[in-house]
C-alpha positions as CSV (number, residue, x, y, z in Angstrom):
1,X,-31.1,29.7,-0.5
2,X,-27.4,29.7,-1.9
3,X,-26.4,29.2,2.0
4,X,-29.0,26.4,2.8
5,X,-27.2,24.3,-0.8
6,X,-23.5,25.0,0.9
7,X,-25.1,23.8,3.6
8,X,-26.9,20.4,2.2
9,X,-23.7,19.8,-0.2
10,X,-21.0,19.7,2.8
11,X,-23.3,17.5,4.6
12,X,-23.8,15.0,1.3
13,X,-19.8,15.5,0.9
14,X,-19.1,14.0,4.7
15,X,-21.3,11.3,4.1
16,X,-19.8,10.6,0.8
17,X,-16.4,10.2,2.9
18,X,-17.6,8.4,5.2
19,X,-19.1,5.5,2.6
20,X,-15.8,6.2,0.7
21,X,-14.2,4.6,3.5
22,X,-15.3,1.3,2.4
23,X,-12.9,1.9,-0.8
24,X,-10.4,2.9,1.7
25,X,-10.5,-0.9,2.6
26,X,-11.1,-2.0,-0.7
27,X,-8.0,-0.4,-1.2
28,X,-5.8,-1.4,1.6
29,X,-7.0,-5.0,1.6
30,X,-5.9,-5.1,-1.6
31,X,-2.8,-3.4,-1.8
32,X,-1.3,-5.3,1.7
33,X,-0.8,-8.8,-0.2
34,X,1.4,-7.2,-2.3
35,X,4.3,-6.9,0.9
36,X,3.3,-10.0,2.1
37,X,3.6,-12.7,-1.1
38,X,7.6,-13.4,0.4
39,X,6.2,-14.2,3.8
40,X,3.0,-16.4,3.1
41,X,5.1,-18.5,0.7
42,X,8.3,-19.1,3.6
43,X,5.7,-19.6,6.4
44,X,3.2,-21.8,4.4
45,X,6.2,-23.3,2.6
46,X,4.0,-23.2,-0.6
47,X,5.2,-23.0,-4.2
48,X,4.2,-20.8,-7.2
49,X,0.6,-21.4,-7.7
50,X,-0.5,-22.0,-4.2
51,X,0.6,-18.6,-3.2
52,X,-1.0,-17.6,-6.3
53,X,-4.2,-18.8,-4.9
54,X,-3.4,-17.6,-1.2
55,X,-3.0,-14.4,-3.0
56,X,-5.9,-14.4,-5.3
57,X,-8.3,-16.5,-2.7
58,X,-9.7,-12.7,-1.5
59,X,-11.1,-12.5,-5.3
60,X,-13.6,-15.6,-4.5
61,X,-15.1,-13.9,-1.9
62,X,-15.3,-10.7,-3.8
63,X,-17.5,-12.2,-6.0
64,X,-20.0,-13.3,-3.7
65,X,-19.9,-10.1,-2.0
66,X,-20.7,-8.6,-5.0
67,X,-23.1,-10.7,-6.0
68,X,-25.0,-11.0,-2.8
69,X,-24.4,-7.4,-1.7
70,X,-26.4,-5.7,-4.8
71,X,-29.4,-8.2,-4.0
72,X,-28.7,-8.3,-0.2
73,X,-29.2,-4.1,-0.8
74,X,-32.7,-3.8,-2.0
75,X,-33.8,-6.1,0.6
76,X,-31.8,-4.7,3.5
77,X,-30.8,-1.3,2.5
78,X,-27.4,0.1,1.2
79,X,-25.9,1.0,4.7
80,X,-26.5,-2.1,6.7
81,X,-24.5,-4.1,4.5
82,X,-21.3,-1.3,4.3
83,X,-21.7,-1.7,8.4
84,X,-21.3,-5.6,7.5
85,X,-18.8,-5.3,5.4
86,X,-16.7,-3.2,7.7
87,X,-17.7,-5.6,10.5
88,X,-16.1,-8.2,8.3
89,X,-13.2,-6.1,7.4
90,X,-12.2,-6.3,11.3
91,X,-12.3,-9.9,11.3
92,X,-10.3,-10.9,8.4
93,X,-7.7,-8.5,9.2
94,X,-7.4,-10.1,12.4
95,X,-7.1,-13.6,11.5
96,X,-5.2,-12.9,8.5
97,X,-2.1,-12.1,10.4
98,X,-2.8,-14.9,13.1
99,X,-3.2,-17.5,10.3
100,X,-0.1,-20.3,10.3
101,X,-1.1,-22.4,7.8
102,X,-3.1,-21.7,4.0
103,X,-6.4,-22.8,4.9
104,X,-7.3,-20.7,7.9
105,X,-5.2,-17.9,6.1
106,X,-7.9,-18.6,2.8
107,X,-10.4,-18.7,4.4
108,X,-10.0,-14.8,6.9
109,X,-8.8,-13.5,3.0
110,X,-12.6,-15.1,1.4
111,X,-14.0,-13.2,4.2
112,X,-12.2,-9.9,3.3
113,X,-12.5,-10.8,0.3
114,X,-16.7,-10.8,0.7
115,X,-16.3,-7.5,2.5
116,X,-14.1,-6.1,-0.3
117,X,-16.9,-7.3,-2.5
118,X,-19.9,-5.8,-0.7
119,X,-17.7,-2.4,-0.2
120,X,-17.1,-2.1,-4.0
121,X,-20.3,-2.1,-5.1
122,X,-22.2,-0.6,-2.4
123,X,-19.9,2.3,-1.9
124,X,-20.6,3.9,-5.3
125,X,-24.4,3.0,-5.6
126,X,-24.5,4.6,-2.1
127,X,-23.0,7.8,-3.3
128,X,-24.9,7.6,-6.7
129,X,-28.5,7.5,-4.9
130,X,-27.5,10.4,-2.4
131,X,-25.5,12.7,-4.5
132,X,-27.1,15.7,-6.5
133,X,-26.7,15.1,-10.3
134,X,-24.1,17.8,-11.4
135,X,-21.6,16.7,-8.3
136,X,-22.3,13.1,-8.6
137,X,-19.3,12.3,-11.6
138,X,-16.8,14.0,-8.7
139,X,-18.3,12.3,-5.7
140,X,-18.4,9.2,-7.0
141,X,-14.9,9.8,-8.4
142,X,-13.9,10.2,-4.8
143,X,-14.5,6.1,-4.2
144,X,-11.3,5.6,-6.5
145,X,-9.5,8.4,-4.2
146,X,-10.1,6.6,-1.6
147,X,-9.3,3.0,-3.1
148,X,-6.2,4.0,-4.4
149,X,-5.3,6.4,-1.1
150,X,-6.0,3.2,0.6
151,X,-3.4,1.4,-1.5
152,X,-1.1,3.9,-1.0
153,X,-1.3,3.6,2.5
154,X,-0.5,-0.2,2.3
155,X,2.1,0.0,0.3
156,X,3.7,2.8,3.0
157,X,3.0,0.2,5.8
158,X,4.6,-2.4,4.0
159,X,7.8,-0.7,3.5
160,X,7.3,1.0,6.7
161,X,7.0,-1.8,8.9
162,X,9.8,-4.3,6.0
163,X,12.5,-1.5,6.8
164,X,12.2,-1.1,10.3
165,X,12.0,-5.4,11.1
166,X,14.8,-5.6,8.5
167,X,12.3,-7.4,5.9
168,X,9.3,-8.8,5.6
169,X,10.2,-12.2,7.1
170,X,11.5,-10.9,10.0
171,X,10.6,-10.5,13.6
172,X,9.2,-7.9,14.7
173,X,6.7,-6.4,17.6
174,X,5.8,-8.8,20.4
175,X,7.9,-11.6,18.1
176,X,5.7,-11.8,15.1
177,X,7.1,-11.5,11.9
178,X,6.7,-7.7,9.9
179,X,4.1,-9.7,7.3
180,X,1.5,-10.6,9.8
181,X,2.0,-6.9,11.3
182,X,1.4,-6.0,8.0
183,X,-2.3,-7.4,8.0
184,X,-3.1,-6.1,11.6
185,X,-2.7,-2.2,10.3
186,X,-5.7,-2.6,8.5
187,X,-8.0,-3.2,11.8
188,X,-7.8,0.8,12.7
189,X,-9.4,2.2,9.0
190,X,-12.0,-1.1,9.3
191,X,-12.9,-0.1,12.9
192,X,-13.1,3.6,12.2
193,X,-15.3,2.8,9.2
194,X,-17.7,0.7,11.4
195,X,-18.4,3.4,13.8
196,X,-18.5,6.2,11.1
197,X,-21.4,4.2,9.3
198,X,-23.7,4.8,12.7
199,X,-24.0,8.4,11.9
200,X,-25.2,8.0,8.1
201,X,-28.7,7.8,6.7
202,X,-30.2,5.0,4.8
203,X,-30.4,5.4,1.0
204,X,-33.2,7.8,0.3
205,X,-34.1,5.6,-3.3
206,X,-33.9,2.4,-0.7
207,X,-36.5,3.9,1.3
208,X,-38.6,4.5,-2.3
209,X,-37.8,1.0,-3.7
210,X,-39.2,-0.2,-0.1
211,X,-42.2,2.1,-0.6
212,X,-41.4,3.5,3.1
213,X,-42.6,7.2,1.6
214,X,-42.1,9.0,5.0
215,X,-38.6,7.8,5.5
216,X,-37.5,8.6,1.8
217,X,-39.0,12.0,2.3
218,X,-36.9,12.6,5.8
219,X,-34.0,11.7,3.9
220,X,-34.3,13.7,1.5
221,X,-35.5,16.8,3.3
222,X,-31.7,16.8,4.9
223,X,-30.0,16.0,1.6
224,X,-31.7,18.4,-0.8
225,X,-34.3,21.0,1.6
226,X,-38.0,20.7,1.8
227,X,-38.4,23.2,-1.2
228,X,-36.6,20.5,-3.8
229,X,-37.6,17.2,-1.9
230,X,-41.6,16.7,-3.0
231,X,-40.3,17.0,-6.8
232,X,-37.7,14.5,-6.6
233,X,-39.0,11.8,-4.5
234,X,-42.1,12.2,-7.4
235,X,-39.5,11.7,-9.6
236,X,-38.2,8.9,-8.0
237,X,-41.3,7.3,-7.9
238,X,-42.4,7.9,-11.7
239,X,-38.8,5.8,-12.2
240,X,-39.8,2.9,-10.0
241,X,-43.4,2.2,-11.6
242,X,-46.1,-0.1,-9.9
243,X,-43.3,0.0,-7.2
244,X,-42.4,-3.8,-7.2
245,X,-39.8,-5.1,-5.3
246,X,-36.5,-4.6,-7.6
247,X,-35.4,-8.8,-8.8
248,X,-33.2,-10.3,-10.8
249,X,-35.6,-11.3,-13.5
250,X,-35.6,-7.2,-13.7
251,X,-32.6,-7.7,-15.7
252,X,-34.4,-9.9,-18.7
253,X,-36.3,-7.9,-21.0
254,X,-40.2,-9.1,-20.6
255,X,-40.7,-8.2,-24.6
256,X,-38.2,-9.5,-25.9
257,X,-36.8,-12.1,-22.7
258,X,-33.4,-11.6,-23.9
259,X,-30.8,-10.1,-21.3
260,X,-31.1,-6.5,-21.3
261,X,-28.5,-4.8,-23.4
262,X,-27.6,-2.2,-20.3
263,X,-26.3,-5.2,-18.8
264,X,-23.8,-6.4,-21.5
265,X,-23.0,-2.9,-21.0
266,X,-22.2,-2.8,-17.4
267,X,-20.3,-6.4,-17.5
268,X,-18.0,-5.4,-20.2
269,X,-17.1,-2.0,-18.3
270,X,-16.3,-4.4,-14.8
271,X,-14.6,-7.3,-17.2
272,X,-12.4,-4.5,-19.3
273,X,-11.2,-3.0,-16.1
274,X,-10.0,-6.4,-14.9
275,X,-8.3,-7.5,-18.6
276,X,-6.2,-4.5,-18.9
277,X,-4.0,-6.2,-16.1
278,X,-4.2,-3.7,-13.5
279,X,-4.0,-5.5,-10.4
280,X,-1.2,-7.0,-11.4
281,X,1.1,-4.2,-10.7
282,X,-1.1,-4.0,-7.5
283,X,-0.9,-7.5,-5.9
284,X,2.4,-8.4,-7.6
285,X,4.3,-5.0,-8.0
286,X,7.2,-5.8,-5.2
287,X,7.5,-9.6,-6.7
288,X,7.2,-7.9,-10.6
289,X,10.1,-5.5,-9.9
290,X,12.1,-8.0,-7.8
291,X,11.9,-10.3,-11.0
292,X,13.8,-8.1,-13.1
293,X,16.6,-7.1,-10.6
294,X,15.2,-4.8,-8.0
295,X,15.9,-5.3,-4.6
296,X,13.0,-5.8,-2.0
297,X,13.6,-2.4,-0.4
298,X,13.3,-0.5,-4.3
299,X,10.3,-2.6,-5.0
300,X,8.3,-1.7,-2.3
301,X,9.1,2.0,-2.8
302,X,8.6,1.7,-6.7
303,X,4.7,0.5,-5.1
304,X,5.1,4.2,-2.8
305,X,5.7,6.1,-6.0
306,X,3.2,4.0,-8.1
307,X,0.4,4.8,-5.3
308,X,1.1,8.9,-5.6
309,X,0.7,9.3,-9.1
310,X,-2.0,7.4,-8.8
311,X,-3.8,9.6,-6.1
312,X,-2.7,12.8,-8.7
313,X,-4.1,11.0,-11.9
314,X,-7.8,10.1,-10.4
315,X,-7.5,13.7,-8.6
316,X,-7.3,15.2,-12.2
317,X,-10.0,12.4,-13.3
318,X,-12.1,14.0,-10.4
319,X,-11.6,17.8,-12.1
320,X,-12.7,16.7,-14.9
321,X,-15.2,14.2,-15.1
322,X,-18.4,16.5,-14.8
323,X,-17.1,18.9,-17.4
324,X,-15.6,16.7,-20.4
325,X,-17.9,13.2,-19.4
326,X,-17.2,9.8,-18.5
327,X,-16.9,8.3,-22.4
328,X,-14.0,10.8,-23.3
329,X,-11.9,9.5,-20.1
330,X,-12.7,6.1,-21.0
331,X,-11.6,6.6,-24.4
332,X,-8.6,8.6,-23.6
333,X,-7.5,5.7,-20.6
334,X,-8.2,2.6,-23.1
335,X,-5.5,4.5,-25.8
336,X,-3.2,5.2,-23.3
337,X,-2.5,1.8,-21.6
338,X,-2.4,0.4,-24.8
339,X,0.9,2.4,-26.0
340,X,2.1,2.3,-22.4
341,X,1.4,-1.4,-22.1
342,X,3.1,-2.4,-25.1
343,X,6.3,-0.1,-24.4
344,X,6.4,-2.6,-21.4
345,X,5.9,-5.7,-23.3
346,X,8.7,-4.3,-25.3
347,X,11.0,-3.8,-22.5
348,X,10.7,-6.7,-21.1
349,X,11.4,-8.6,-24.2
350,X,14.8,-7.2,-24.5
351,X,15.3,-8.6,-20.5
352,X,18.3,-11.2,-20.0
353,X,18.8,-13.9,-17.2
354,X,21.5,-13.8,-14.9
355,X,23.0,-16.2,-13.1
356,X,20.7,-17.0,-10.6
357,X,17.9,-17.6,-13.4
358,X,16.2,-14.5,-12.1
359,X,14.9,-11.3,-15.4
360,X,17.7,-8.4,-15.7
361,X,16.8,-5.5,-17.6
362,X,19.5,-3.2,-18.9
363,X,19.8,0.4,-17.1
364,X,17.9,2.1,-20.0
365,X,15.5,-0.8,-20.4
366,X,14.6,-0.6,-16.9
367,X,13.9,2.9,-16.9
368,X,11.9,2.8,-19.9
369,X,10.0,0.2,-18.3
370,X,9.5,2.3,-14.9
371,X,8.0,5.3,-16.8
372,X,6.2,3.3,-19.0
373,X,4.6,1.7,-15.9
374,X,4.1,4.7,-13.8
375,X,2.6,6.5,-17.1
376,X,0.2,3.3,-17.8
377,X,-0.7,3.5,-13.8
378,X,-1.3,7.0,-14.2
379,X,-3.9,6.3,-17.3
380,X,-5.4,3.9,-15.6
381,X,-6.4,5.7,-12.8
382,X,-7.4,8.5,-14.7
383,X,-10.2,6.8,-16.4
384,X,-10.7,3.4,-15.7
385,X,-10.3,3.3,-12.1
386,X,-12.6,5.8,-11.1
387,X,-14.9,6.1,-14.2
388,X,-15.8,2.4,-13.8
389,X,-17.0,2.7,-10.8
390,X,-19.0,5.9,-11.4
391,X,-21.0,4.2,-14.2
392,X,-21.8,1.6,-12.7
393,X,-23.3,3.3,-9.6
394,X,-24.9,5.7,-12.2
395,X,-26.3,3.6,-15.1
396,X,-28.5,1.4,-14.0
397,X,-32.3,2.4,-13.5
398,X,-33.4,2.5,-9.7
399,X,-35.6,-0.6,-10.1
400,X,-32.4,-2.2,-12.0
401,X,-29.4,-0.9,-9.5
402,X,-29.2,-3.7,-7.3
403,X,-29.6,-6.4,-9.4
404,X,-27.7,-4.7,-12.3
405,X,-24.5,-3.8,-9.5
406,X,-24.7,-7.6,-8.0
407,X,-24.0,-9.3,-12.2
408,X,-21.5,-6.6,-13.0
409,X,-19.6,-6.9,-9.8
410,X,-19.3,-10.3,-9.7
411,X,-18.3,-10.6,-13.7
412,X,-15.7,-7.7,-12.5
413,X,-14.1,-9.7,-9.5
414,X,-14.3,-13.2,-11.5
415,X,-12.6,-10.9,-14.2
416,X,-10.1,-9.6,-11.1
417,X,-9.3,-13.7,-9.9
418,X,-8.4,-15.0,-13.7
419,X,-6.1,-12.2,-14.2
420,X,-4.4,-12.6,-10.6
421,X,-4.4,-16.3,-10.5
422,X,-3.2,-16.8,-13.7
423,X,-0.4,-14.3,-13.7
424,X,2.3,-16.4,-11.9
425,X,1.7,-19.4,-14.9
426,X,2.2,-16.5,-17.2
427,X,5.4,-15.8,-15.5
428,X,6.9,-18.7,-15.6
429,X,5.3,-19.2,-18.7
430,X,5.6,-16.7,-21.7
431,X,7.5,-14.2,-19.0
432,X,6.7,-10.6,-18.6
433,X,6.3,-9.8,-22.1
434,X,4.1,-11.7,-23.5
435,X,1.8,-11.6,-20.1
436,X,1.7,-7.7,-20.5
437,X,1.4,-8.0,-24.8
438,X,-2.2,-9.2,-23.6
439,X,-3.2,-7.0,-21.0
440,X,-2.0,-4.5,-23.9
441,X,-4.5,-6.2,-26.5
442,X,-7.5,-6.1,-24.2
443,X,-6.5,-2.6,-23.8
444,X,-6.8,-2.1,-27.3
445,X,-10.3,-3.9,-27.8
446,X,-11.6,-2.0,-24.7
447,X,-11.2,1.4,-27.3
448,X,-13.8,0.1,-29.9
449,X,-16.2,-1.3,-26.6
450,X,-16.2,2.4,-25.5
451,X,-16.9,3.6,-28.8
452,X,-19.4,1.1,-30.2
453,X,-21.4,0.7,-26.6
454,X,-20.9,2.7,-24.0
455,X,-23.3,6.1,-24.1
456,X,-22.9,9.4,-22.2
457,X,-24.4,9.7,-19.0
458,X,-22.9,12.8,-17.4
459,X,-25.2,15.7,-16.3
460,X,-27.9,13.2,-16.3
461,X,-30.2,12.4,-13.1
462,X,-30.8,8.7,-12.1
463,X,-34.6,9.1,-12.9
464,X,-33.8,9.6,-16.2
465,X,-31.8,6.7,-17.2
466,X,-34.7,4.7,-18.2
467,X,-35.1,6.8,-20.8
468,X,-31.6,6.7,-21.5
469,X,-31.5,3.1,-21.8
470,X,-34.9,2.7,-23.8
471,X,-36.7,0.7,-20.6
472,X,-40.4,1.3,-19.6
């Protein structure tokens, strides 16, 4: 029996990976506009705020992925649409890099952007629905591992490929400059991830939601064994009720028709991730360091650095997550980028302007400010990043999942395109200070949310989060 668990956990782990792959992406796709901001704004010739929306234009699409993907899911099953998504992933990557002018270049990102989307949500309901209950905080954890590995892989492309052409803007194989080479990397993760995706099962709770008995069964008889299979597939179906087709209406309390306080819950988690200002640091870290006196070649290997402890905080969030719970890593996170976000603020107060009109910190200042930033990332990405992500694969009922995942992620990417597309008016604006005073506010307020609202979930299976929840 022990042999026959090793046995069904290694085989739930490599399908875990391979769905983690669409974080991977997430990752990547994210992290690879951050090398190429210098290059889209030379070759489209486009000033602050349009290459703040050719930057943030992949966020629109996100949030129709989201949407869609957490609807499109009950109807067509978890892992069709990650083998969409991936399918998508190869095409914007492609025509990202052949784009010459911003509209064809907006339109490949919406379409990552809507892969990114589908990937982010499906990825960790996927792993939620197939993962045993005591493994399922560090499984789930292991989508952030692989978001921020994919990150860190970008951001090692990017200076890769900057160094060797000489920069960014410059030629480099076959004559193309080392930005559009930039965007082509990602098509070998996106087409390894489609093919991966032909060797996994379907969601065994799709198969229940679809009241296809026999398949959910099969499933499950190679996830858990026969012995444990009959009891939780009973279980699964005590969850689901009459067995109707999972809705949005599901969402509305029929007692009371009020929105159901679960998924207040779940769109402030996805909104508070957003408002702390994270993606800030990863969409804008090169331009954000060049701004106060780094050159390109430090920026883009402050991102490097940035990306590491980021893989070591979320590898301690994975230790740990099962044991302590999610709320006391949310908790912890929320204090910590607070302090660390307002040491930044602070340091970037005391920044002067040189001659050029460009932010120069003094030598202590802008080593304060590195720590302080590394430190915040590292928070961040112990509890936030990956704990996010893990609830909201987690919390919601099996009847609620899709429709609960497609409102959160779409609140959490509309959260994602305010924050991006606004932080280049902030810049010129109030200037790094004051953009990162609120990003250390919301930080602040996302402390009490945790406390007041968010309960404990760890330990628990997903058959018994009705109960958690109060729902019938």
């Amino acid at each position: 029996m022990a042999n026959q668990n090793k046995q069904n956990n290694l085989y739930i782990t490599l399908i875990t990976i391979v769905a983690t792959l669409g974080g991977l992406l997430f990752g990547f796709d994210s992290g690879v506009i951050n090398g190429t901001v210098d290059g889209l704004q030379e070759a489209f010739n486009s000033d602050s705020i349009a290459t703040g929306f050719n930057v943030a234009s992949m966020l629109l699409g996100c949030a129709v992925g989201a949407f869609f993907a957490g609807r499109l899911a009950d109807k067509f099953g978890r892992r069709t649409l990650l083998i969409g998504a991936a399918v998508f992933f190869i095409i914007s990557a492609w025509g990202s890099g052949v784009a010459n002018a911003s509209l064809p270049f907006i339109f490949f990102r919406v379409i990552g952007g809507l892969a990114v989307g589908a990937a982010s949500v499906m990825s960790p309901a996927y792993i939620s629905e197939i993962a045993p209950a005591h493994l399922r905080g560090r499984l789930s954890s292991i989508q952030q591992v692989a978001i921020i590995t994919g990150l860190f892989v970008a951001f090692i492309s990017n200076y890769l490929l900057a160094d060797f052409a000489g920069s960014a803007l410059s030629e480099f194989w076959l004559g193309y400059e080392a930005w559009r080479w930039m965007f082509w990397m990602e098509l070998i993760p996106a087409s390894v991830f489609f093919f991966a995706l032909l060797f996994i099962p379907e969601s065994p709770r799709f198969f229940a939601v679809s009241n296809n008995q026999p398949k959910a069964m099969e499933v499950l008889t190679k996830l858990f064994g026969e012995e444990d299979t009959k009891v939780k597939l009973a279980e699964i179906n005590e969850s689901l009720g009459k067995h109707e087709k999972p809705k949005l209406s599901d969402l509305i309390d029929s007692v009371t028709k009020k929105v159901r306080p679960i998924v207040w819950v779940g769109i402030g988690l996805a909104v508070f991730q957003q408002l702390v200002g994270i993606n800030v640091v990863f969409y804008y870290g090169a331009v954000l360091w060049q701004s106060v006196g780094f050159s390109e070649g430090d920026a883009l290997l402050i991102n490097v650095i940035s990306g590491a402890v980021s893989i070591g905080a979320v590898l301690i969030s994975m230790a740990l997550i099962d044991k302590l719970g999610r709320k006391p890593l949310l908790w912890g996170g929320s204090i910590g980028m607070a302090i660390t976000l307002t040491i930044m603020c602070a340091t970037f107060f005391t920044a002067t302007l040189d001659a050029n009109g460009d932010l120069q910190l003094s030598g202590a200042m802008g080593v304060l400010a590195l720590i302080a930033a590394n430190a915040y990332v590292a928070f961040f990405n112990g509890s936030w990043g990956p704990v996010m992500w893990v609830y909201l694969g987690e919390m919601f009922p099996n009847q609620l999942r899709g429709s609960g995942l497609a409102v959160s992620g779409l609140s959490q990417w509309i959260a994602n395109f305010a924050i991006t597309m606004t932080f280049p008016i902030l810049l010129t604006g109030i200037g790094l200070s004051g953009a990162y005073g609120i990003y250390a506010f919301f930080a602040l307020v996302s402390v009490f949310f945790i406390f007041k609202m968010v309960p404990e979930t760890k330990g628990l299976k997903l058959e018994e989060m009705n109960k958690l929840w109060g729902i019938d």
